[in-house]
C-alpha positions in Angstrom: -23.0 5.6 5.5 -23.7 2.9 8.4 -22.3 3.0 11.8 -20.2 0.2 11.1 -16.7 1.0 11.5 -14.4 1.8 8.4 -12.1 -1.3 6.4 -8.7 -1.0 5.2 -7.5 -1.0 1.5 -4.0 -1.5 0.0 -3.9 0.5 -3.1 -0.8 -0.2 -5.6 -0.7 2.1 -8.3 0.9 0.5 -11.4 2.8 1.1 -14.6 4.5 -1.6 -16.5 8.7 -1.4 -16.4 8.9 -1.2 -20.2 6.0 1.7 -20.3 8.5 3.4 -17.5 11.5 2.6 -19.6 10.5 4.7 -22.6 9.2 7.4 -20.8 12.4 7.7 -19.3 13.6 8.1 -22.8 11.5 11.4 -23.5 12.8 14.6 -23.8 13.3 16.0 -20.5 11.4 19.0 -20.9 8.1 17.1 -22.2 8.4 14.7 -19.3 9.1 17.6 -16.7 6.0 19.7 -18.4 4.0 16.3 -18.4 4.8 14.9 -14.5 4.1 18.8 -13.3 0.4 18.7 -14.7 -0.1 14.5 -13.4 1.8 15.9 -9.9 -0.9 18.5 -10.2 -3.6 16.6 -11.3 -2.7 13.9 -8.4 -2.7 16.4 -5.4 -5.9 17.6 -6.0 -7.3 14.2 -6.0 -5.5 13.1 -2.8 -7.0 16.9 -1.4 -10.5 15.8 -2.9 -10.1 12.6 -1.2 -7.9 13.3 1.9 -10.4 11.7 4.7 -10.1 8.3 3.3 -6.4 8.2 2.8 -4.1 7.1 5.3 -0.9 6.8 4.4 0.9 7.0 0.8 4.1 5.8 -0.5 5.9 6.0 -3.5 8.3 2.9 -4.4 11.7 2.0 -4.8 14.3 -0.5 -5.1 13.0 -3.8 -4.9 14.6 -7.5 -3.7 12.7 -10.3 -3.9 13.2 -12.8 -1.2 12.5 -16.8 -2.7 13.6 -20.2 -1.2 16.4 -19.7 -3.0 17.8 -16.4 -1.7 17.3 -12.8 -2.0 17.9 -11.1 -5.5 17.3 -8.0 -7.1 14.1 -7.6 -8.7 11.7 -4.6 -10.2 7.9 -5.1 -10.7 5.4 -2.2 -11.8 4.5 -0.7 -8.2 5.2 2.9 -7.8 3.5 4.3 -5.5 1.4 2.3 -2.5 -1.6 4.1 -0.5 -3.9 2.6 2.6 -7.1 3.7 2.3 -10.1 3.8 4.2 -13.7 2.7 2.8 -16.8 1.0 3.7 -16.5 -1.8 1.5 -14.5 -3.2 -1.3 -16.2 -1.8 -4.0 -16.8 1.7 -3.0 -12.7 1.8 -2.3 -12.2 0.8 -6.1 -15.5 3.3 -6.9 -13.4 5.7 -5.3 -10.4 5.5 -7.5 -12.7 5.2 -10.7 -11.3 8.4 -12.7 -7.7 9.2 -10.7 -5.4 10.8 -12.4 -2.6 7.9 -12.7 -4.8 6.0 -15.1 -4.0 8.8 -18.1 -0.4 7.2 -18.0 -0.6 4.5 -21.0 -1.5 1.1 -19.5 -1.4 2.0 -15.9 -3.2 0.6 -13.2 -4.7 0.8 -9.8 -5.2 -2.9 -8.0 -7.0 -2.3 -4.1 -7.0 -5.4 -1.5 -8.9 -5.4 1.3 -6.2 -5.7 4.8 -7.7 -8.2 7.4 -6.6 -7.8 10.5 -3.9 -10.9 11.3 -3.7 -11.5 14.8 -5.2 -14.8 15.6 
């Protein structure tokens, strides 16, 4: 680790809006049994990992704002995390593994966040 200080990651975790729609049509119990052990799974990953994260989210509704207006809209984001990590590529070596990606065709995306002010 170098003196330099730590850089800021978005992480968005991922699942497609179809994959989310036919879990939703699961049994109840099998998707309560199933979320328990991910919940589980997820908590011990966030414990494992707790100095680097600062802040997590989970999503919700979603409007999309355009030239055109503001409308309803739903993309794949469900939960959002800022995370803290030397470099780009050890915040995504980081997430190598995490529990999300057992939920079929899920995904983790991480962006480095630059500072704005000019």
């Amino acid at each position: 680790m170098t003196n330099q200080p730590l850089k800021r990651f978005l992480v968005t975790y991922q699942i497609p809006a179809a994959v989310m729609d036919g879990w939703m049509q699961t049994d109840p119990k099998v998707r309560e049994t199933s979320e328990a052990k991910l919940r589980g799974e997820w908590q011990a990953w966030d414990t494992a990992h707790a100095k680097m994260i600062v802040d997590s989210r989970a999503g919700g509704k979603t409007k999309r704002v355009t030239a055109s207006g503001v409308a309803a809209h739903r993309n794949d984001v469900v939960i959002t995390q800022t995370i803290e990590a030397e470099s780009l590529d050890a915040a995504a070596k980081s997430l190598e593994g995490h529990p999300h990606l057992q939920i079929p065709q899920a995904l983790i995306e991480v962006m480095e966040l630059r500072d704005m002010r000019l």
